[in-house]
N, C-alpha and C positions, 0 to 999 in steps of 0.2 A: 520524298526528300526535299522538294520544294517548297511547304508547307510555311507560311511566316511563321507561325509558332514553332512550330518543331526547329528552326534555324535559330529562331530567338533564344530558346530555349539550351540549345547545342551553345548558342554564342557567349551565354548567360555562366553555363556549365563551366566552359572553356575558361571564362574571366577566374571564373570561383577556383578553378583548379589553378589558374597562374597568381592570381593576388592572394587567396586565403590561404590556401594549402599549399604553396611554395611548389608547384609541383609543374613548371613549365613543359617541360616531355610530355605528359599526361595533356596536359591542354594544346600545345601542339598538334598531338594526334586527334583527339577528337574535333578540334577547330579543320583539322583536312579532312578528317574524315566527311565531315559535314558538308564542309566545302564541294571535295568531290563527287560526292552523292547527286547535289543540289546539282552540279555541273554538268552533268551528264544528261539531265533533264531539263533544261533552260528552252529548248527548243520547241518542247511539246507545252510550254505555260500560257496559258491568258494572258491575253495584253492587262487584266484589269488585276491578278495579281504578279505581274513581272516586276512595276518599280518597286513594290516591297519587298519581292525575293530578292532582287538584284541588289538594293541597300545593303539587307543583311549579309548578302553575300562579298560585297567589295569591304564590309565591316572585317566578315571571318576572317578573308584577305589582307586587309590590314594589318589586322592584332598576330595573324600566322607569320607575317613576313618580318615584323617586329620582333614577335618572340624569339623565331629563328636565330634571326642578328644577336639578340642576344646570346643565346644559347650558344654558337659560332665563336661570338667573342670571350665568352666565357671558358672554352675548350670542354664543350658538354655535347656538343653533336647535335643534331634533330634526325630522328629516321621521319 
């Protein structure tokens, strides 16, 4: 779950689901899903791939806390 590609990849996903496909709920979940995966394993990584997991991950976190607000302000929910 900590993998830089595999988060790149999730992060990548995530975008394509909120910008092309209009489809913010969809990319929500898989940007937490990702998120929380990657989260739970933080503690067992190499110092030598931590600041790139750790990037991708305050990324996924960004884009999730944003979408959210929107989705909030819209009256559309996030589970």
């Amino acid at each position: 779950p900590t993998n830089g590609s595999r988060l790149a990849l999730a992060l990548n996903f995530a975008v394509f689901y909120h910008q092309v496909l209009k489809q913010p709920d969809k990319a929500c979940l898989l940007a937490k899903a990702a998120f929380d995966d990657a989260v739970s394993m933080m503690d067992q990584l190499e110092d030598e791939h931590y600041q790139e997991t750790s990037t991708l991950m305050r990324t996924l976190r960004d884009n999730l806390t944003a979408w959210t607000n929107q989705l909030m302000e819209a009256g559309l929910g996030a589970d």
